[in-house]
N, CA, C, O and CB atoms as a CASP TS submission, in Angstrom:
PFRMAT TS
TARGET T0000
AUTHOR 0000-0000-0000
METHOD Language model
MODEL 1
PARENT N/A
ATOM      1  N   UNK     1      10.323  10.496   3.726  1.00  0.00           N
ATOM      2  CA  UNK     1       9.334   9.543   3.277  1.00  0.00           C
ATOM      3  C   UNK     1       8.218   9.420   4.314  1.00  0.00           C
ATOM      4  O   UNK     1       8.534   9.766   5.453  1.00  0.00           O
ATOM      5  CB  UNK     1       9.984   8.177   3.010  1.00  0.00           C
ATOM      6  N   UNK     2       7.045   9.015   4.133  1.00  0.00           N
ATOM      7  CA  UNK     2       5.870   9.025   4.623  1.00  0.00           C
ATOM      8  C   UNK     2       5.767   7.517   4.955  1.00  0.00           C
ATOM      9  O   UNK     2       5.771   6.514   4.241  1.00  0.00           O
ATOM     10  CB  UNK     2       4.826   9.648   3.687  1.00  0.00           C
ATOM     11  N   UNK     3       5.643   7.774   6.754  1.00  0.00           N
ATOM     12  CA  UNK     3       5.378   6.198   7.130  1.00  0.00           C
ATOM     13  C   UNK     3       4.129   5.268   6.347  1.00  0.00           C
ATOM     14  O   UNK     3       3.387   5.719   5.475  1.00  0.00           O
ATOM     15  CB  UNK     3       4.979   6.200   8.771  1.00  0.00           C
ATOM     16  N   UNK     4       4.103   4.064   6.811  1.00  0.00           N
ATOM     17  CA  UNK     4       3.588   3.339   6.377  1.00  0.00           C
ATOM     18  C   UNK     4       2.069   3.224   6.625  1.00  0.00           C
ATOM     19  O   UNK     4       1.432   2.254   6.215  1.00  0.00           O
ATOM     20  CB  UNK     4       4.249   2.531   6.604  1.00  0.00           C
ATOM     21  N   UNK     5       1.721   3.855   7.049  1.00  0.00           N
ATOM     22  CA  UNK     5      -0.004   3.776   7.403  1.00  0.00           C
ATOM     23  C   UNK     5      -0.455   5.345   6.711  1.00  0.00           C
ATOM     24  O   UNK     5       0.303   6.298   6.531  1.00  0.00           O
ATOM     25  CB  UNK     5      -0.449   3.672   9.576  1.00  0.00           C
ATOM     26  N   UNK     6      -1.907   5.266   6.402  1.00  0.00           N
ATOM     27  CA  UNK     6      -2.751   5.843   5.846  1.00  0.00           C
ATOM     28  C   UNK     6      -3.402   6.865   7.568  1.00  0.00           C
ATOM     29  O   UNK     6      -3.819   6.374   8.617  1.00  0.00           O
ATOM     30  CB  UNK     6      -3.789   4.559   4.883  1.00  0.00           C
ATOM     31  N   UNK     7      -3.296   7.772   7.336  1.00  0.00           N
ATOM     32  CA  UNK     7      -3.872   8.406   8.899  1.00  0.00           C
ATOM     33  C   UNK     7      -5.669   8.356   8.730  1.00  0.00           C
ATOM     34  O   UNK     7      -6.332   7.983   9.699  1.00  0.00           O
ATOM     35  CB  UNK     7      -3.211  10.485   9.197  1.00  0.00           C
ATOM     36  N   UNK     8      -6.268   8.711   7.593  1.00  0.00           N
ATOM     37  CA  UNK     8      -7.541   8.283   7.150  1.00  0.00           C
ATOM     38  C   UNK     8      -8.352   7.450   7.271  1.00  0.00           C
ATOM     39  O   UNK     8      -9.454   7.374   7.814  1.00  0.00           O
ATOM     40  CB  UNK     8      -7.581   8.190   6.417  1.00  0.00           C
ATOM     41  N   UNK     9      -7.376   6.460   6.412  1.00  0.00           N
ATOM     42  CA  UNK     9      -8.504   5.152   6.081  1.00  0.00           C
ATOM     43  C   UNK     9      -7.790   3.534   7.200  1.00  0.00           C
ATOM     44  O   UNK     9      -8.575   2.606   7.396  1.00  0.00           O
ATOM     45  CB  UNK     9      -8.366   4.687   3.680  1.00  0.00           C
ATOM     46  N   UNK    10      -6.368   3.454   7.772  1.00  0.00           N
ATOM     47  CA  UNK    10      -5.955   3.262   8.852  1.00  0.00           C
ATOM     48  C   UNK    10      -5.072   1.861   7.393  1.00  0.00           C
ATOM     49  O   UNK    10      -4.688   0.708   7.587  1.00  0.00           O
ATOM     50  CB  UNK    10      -7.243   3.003  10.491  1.00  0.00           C
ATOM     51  N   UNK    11      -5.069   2.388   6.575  1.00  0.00           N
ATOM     52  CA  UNK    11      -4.604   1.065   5.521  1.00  0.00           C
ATOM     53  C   UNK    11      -3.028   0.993   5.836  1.00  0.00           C
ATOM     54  O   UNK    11      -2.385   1.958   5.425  1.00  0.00           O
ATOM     55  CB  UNK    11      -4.904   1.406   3.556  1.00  0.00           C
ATOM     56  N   UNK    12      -2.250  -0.112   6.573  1.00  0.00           N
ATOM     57  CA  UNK    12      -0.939  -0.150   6.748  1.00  0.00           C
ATOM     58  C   UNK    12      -0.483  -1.363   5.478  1.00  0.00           C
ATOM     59  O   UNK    12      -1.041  -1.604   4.407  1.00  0.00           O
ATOM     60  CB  UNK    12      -0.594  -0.534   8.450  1.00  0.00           C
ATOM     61  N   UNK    13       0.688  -1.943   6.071  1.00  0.00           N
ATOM     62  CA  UNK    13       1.843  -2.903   5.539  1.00  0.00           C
ATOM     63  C   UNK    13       0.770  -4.169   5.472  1.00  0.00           C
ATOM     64  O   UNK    13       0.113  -4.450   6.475  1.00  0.00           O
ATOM     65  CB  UNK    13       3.435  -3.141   6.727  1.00  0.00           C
ATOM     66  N   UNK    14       0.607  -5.020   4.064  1.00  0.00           N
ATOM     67  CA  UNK    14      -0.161  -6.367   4.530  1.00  0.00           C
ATOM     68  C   UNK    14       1.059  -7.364   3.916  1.00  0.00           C
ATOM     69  O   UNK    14       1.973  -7.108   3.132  1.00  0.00           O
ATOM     70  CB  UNK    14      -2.009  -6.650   3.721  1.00  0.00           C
ATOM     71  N   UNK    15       0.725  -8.464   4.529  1.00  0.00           N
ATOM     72  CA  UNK    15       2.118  -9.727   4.101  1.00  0.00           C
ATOM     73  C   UNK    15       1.205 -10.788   3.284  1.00  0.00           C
ATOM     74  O   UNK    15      -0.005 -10.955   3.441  1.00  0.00           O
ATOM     75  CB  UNK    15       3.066 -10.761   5.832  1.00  0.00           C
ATOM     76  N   UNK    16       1.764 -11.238   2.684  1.00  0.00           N
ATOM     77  CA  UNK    16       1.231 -12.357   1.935  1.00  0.00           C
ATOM     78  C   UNK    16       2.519 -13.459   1.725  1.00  0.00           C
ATOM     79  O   UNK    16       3.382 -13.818   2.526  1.00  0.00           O
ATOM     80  CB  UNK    16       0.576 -11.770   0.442  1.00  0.00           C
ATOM     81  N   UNK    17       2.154 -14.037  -0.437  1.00  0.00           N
ATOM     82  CA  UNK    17       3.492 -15.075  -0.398  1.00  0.00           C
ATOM     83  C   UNK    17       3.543 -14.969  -1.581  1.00  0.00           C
ATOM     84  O   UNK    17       2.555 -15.025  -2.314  1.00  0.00           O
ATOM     85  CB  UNK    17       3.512 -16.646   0.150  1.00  0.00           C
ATOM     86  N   UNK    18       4.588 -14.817  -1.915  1.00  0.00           N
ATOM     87  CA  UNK    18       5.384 -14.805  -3.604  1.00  0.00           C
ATOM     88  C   UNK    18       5.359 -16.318  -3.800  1.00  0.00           C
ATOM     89  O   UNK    18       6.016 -17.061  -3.071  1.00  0.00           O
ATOM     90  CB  UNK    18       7.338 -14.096  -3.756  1.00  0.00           C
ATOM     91  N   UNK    19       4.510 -16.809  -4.903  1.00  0.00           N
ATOM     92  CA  UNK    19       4.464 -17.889  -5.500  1.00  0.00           C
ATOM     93  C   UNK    19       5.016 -18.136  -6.783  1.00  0.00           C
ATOM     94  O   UNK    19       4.320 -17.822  -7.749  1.00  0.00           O
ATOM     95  CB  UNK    19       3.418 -18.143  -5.498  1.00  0.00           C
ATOM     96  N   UNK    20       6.537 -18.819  -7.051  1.00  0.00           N
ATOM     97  CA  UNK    20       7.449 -18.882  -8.321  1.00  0.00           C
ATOM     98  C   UNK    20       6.495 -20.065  -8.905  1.00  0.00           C
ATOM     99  O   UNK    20       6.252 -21.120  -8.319  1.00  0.00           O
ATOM    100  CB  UNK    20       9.337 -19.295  -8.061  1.00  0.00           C
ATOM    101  N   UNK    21       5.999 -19.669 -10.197  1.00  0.00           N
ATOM    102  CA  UNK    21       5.389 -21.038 -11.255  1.00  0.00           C
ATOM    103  C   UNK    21       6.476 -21.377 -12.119  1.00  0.00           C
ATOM    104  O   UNK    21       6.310 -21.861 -13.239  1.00  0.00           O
ATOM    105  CB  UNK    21       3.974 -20.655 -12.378  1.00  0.00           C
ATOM    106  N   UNK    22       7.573 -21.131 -11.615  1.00  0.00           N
ATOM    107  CA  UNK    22       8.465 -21.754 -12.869  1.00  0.00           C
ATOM    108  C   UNK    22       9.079 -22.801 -12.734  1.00  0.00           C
ATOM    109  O   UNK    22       8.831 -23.286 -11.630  1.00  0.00           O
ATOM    110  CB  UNK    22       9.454 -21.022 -13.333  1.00  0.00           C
ATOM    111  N   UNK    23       9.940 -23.546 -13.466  1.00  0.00           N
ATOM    112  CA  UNK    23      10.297 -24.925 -12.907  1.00  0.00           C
ATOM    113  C   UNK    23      12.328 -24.704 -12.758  1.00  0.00           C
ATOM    114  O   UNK    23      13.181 -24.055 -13.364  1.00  0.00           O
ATOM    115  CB  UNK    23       9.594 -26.458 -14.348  1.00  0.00           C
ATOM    116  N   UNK    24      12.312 -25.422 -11.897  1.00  0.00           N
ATOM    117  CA  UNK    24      13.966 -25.136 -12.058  1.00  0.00           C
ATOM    118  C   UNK    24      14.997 -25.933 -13.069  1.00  0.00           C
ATOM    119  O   UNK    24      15.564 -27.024 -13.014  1.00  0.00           O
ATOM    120  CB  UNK    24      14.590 -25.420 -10.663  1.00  0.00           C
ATOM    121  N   UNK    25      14.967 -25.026 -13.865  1.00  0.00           N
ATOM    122  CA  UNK    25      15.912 -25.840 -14.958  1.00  0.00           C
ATOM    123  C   UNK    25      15.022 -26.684 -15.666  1.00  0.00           C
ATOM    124  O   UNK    25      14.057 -26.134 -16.198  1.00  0.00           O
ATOM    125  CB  UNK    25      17.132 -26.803 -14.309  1.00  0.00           C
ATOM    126  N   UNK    26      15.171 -28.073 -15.794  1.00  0.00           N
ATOM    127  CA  UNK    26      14.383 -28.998 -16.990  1.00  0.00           C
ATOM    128  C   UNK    26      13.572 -29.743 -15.921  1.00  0.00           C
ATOM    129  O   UNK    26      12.692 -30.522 -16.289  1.00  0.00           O
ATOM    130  CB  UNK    26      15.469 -30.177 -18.153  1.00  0.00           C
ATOM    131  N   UNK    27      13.872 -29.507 -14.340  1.00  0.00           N
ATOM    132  CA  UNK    27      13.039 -30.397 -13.532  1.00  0.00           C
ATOM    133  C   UNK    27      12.008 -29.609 -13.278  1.00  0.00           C
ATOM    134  O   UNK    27      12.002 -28.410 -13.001  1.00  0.00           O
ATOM    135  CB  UNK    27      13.627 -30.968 -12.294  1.00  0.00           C
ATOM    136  N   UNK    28      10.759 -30.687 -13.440  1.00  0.00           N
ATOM    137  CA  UNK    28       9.557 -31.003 -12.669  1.00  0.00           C
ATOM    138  C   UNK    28       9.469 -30.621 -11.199  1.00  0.00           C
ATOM    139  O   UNK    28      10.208 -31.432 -10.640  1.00  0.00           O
ATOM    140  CB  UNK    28       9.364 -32.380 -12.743  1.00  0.00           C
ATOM    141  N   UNK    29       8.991 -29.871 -10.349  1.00  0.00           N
ATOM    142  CA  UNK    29       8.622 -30.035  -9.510  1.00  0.00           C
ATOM    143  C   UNK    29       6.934 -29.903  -8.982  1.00  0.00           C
ATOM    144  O   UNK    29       5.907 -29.357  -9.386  1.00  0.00           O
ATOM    145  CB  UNK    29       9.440 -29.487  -9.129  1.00  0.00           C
ATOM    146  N   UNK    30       7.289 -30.614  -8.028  1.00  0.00           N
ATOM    147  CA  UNK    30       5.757 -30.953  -7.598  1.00  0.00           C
ATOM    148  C   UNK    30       5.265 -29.788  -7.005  1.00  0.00           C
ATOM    149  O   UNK    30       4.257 -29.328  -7.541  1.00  0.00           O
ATOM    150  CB  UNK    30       5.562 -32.182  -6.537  1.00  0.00           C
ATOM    151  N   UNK    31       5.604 -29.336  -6.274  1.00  0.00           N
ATOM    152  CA  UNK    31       4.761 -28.120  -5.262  1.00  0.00           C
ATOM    153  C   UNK    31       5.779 -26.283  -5.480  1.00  0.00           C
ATOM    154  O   UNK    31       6.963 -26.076  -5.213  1.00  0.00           O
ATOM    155  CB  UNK    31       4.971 -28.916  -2.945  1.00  0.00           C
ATOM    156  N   UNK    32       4.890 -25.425  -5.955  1.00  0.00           N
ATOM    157  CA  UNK    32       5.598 -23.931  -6.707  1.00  0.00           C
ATOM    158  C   UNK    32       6.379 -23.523  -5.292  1.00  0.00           C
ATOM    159  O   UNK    32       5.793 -23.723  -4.228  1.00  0.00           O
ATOM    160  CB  UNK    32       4.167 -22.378  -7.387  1.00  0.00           C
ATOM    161  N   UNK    33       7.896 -22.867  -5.310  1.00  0.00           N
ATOM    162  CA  UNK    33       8.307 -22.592  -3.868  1.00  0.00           C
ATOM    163  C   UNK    33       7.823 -21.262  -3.709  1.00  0.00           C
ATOM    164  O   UNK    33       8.187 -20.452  -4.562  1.00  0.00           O
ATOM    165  CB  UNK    33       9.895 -22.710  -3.532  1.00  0.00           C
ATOM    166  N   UNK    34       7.227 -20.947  -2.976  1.00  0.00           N
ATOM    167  CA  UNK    34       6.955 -19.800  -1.869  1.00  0.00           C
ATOM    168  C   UNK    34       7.628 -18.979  -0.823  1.00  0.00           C
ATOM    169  O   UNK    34       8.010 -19.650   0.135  1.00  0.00           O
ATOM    170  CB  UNK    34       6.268 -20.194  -1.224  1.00  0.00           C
ATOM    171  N   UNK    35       7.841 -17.876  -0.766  1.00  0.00           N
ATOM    172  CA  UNK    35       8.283 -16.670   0.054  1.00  0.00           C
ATOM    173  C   UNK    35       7.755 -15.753   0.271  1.00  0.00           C
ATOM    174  O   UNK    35       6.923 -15.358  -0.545  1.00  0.00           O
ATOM    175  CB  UNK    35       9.105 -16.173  -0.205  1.00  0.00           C
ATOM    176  N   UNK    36       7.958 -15.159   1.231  1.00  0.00           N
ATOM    177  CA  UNK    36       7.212 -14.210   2.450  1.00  0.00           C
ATOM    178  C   UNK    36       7.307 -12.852   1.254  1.00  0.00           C
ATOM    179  O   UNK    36       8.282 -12.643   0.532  1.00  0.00           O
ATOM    180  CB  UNK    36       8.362 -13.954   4.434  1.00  0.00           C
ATOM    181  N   UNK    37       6.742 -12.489   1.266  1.00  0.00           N
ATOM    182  CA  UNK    37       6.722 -10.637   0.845  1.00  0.00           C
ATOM    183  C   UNK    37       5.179  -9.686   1.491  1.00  0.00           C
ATOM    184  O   UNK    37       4.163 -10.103   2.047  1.00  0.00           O
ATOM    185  CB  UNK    37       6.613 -10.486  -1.399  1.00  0.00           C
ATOM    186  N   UNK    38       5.473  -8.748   1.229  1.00  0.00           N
ATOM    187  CA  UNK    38       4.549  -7.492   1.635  1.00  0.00           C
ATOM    188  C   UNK    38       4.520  -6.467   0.942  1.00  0.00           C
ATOM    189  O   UNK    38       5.307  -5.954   0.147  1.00  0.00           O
ATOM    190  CB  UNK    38       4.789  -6.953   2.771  1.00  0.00           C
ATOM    191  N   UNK    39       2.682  -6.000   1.648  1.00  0.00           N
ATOM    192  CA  UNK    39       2.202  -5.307   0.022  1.00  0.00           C
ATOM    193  C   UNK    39       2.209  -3.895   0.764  1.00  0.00           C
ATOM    194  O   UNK    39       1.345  -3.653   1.607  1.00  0.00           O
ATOM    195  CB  UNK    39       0.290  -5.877  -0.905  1.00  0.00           C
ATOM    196  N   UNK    40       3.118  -3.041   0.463  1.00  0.00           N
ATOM    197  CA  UNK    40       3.046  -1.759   1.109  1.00  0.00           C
ATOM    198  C   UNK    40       2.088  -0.515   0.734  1.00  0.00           C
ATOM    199  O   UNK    40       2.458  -0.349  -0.429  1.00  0.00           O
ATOM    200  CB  UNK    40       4.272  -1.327   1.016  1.00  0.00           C
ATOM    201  N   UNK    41       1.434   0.135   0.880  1.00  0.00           N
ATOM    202  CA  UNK    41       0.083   1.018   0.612  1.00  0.00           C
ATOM    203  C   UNK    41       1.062   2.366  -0.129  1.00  0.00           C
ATOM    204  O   UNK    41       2.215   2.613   0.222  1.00  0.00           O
ATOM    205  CB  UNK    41      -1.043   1.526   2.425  1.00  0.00           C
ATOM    206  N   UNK    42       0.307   3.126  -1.198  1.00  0.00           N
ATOM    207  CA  UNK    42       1.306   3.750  -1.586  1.00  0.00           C
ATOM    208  C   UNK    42       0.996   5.534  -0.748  1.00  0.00           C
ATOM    209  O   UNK    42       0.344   6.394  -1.340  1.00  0.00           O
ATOM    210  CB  UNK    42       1.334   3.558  -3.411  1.00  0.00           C
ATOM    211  N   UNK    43       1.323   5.657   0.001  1.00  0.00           N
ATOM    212  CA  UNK    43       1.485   6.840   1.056  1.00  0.00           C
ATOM    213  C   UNK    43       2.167   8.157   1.030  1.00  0.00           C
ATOM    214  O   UNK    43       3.330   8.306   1.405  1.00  0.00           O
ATOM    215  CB  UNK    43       2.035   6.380   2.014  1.00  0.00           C
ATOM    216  N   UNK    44       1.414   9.102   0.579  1.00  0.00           N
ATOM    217  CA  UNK    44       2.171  10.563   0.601  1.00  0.00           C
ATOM    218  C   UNK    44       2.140  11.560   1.703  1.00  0.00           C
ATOM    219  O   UNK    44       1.295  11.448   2.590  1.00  0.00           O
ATOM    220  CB  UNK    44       1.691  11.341  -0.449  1.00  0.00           C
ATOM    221  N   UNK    45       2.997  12.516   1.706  1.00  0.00           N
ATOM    222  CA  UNK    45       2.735  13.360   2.795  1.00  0.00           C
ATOM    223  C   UNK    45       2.251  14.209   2.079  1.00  0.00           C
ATOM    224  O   UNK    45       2.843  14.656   1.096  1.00  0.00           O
ATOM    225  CB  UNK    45       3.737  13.797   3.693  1.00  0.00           C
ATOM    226  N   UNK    46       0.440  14.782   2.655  1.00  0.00           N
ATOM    227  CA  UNK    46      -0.007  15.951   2.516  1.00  0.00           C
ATOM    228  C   UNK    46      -0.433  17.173   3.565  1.00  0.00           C
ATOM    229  O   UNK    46      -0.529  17.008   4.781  1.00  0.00           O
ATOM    230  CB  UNK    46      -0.843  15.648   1.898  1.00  0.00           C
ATOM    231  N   UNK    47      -0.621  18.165   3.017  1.00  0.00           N
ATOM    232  CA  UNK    47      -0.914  19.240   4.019  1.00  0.00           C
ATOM    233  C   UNK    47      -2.229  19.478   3.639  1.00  0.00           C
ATOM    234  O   UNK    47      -2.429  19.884   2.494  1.00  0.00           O
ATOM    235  CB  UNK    47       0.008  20.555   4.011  1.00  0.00           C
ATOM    236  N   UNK    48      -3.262  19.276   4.480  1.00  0.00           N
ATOM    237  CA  UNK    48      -4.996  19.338   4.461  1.00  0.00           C
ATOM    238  C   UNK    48      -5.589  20.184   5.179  1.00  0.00           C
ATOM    239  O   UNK    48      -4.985  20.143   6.251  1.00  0.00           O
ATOM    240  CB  UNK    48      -5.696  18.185   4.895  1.00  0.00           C
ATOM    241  N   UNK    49      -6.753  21.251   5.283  1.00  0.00           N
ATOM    242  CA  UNK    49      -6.883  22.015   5.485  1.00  0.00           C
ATOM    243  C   UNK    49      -8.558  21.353   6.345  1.00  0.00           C
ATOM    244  O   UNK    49      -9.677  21.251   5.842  1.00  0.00           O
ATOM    245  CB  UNK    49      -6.511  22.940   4.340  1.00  0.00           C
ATOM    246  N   UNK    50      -8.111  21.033   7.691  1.00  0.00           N
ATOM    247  CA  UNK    50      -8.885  20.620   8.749  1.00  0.00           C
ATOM    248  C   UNK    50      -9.472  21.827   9.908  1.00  0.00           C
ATOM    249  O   UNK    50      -8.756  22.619  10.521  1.00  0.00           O
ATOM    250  CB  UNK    50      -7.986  19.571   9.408  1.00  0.00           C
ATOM    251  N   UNK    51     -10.494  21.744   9.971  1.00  0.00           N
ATOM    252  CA  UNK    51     -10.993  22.626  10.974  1.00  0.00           C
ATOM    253  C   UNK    51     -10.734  24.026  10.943  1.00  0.00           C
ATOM    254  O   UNK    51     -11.157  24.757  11.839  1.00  0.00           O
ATOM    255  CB  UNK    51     -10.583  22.228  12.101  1.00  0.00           C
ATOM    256  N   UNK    52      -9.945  24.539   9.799  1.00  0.00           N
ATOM    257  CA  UNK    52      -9.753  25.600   9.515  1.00  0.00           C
ATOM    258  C   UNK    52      -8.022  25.838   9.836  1.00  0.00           C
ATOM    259  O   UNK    52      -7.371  26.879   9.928  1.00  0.00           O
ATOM    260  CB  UNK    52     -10.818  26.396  10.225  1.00  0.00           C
ATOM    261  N   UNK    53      -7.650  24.502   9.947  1.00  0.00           N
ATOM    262  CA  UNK    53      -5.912  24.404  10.016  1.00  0.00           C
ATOM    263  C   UNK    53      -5.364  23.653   9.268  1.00  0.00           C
ATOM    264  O   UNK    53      -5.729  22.479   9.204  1.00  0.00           O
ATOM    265  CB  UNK    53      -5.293  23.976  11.189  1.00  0.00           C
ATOM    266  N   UNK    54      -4.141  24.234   8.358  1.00  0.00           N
ATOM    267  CA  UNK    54      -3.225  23.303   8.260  1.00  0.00           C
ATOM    268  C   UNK    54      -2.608  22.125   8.404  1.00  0.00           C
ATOM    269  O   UNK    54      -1.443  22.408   8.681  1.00  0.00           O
ATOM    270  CB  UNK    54      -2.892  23.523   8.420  1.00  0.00           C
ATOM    271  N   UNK    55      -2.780  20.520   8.360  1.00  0.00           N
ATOM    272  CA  UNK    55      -2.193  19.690   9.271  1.00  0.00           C
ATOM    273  C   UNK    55      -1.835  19.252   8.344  1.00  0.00           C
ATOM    274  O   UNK    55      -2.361  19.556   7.273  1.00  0.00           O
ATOM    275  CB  UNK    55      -2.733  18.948  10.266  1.00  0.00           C
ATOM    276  N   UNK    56      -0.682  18.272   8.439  1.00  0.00           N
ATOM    277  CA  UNK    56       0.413  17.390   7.400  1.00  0.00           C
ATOM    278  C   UNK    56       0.197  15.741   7.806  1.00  0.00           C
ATOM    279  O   UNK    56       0.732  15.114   8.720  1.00  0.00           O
ATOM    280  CB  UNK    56       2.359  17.910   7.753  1.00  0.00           C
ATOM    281  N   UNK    57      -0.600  15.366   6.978  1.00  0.00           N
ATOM    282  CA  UNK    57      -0.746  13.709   7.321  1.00  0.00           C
ATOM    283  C   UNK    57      -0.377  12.539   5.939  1.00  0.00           C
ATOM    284  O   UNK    57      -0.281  12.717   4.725  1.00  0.00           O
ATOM    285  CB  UNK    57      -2.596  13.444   7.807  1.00  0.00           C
ATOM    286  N   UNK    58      -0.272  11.612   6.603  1.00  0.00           N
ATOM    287  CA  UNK    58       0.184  10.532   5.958  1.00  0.00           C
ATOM    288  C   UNK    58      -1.323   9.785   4.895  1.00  0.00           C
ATOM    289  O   UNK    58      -2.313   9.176   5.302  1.00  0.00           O
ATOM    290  CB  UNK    58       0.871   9.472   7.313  1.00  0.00           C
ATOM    291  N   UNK    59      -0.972  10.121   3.649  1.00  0.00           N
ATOM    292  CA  UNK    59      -2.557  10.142   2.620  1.00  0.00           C
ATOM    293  C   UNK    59      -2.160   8.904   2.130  1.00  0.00           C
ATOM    294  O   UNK    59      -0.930   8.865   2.145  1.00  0.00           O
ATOM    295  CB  UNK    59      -2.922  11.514   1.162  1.00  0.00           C
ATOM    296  N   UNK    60      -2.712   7.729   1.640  1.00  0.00           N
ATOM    297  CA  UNK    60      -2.948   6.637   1.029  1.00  0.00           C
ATOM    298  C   UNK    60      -3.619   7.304  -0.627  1.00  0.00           C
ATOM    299  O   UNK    60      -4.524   8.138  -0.644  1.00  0.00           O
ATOM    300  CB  UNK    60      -4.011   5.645   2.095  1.00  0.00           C
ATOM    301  N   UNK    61      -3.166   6.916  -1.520  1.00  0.00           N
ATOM    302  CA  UNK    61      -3.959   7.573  -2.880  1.00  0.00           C
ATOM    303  C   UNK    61      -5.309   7.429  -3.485  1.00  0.00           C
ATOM    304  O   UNK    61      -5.957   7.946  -4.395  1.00  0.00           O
ATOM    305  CB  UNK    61      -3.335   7.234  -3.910  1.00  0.00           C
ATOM    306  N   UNK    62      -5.455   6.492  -2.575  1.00  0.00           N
ATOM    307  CA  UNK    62      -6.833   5.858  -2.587  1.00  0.00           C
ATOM    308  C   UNK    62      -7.777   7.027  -1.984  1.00  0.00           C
ATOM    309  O   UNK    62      -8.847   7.296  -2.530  1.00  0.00           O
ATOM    310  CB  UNK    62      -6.890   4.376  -1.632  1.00  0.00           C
ATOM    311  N   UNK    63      -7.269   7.786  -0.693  1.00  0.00           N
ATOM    312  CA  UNK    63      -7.769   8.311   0.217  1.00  0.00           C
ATOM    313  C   UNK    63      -7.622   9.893  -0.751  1.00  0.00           C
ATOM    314  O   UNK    63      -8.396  10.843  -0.631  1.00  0.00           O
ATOM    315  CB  UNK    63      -6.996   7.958   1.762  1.00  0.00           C
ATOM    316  N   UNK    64      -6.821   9.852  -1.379  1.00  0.00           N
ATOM    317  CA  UNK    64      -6.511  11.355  -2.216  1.00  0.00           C
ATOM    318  C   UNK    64      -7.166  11.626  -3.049  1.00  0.00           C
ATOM    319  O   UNK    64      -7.115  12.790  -3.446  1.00  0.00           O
ATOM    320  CB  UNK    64      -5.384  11.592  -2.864  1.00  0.00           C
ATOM    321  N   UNK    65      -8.255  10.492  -3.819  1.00  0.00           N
ATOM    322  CA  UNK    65      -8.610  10.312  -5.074  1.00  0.00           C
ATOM    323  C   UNK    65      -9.918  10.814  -4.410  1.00  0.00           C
ATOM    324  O   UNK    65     -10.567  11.546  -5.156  1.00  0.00           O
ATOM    325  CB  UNK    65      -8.401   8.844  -5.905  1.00  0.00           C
ATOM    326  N   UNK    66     -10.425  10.612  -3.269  1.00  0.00           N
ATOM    327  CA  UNK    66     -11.776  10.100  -3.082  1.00  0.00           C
ATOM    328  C   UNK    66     -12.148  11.449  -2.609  1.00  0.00           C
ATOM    329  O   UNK    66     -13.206  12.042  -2.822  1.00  0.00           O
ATOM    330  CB  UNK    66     -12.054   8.749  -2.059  1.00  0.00           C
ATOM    331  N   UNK    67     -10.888  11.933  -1.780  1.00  0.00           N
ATOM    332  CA  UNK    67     -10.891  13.688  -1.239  1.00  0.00           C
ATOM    333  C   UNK    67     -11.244  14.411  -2.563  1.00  0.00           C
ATOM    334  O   UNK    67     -12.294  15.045  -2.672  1.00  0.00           O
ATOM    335  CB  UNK    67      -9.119  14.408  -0.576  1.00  0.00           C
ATOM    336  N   UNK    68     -10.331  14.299  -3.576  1.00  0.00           N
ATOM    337  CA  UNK    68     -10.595  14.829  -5.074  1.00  0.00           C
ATOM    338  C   UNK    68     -11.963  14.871  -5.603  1.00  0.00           C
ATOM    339  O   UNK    68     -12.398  15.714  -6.387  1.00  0.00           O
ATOM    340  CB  UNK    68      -9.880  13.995  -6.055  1.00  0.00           C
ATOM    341  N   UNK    69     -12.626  13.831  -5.074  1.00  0.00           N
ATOM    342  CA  UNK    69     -14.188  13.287  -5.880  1.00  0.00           C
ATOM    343  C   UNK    69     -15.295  14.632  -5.119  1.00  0.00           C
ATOM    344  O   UNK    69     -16.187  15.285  -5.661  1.00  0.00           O
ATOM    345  CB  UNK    69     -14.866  11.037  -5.174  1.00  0.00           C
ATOM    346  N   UNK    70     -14.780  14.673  -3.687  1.00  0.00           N
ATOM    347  CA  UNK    70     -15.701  15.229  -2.962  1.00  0.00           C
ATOM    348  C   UNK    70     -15.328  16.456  -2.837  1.00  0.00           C
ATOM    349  O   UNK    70     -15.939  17.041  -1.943  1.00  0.00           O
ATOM    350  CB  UNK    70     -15.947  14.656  -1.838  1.00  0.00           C
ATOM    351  N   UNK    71     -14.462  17.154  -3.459  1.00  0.00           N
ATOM    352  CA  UNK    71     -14.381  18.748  -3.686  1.00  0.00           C
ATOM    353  C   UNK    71     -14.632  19.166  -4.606  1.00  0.00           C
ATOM    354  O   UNK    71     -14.342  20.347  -4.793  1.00  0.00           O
ATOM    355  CB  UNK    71     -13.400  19.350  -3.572  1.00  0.00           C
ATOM    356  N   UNK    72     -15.240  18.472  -5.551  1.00  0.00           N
ATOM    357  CA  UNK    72     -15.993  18.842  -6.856  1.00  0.00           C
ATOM    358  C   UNK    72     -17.100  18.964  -7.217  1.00  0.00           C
ATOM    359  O   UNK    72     -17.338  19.284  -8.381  1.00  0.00           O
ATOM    360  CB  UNK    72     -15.838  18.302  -7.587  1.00  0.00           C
TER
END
């Protein structure tokens, strides 16, 4: 698997908060409970053809799409 960072565009792991809108059971509550989660970048390993070499880096799809745009 392909670590967590983008070697490109430098896009890693971001954290935020899971916000439940539901109510528990038939009670009311006043304030939605909240928990920690994280938004992981979706990251492949590719082999790119740099400087006239081969190298194998960690691509974000974002970063794959945009490579795609500009070889056309």
């Amino acid at each position: 698997m392909a670590s967590g960072k983008c070697d490109i565009c430098g896009k890693r792991t971001r954290f935020g908060r899971n916000i439940r809108h539901s109510t528990r059971g038939s009670k009311w509550v006043r304030k939605a409970p909240r928990t920690s989660r994280f938004f992981k970048p979706n990251v492949h390993k590719k082999r790119m053809l740099i400087d006239g070499k081969w190298v194998r880096k960690n691509v974000c799809t974002r970063c794959l799409r945009t490579q795609m745009k500009l070889k056309v």
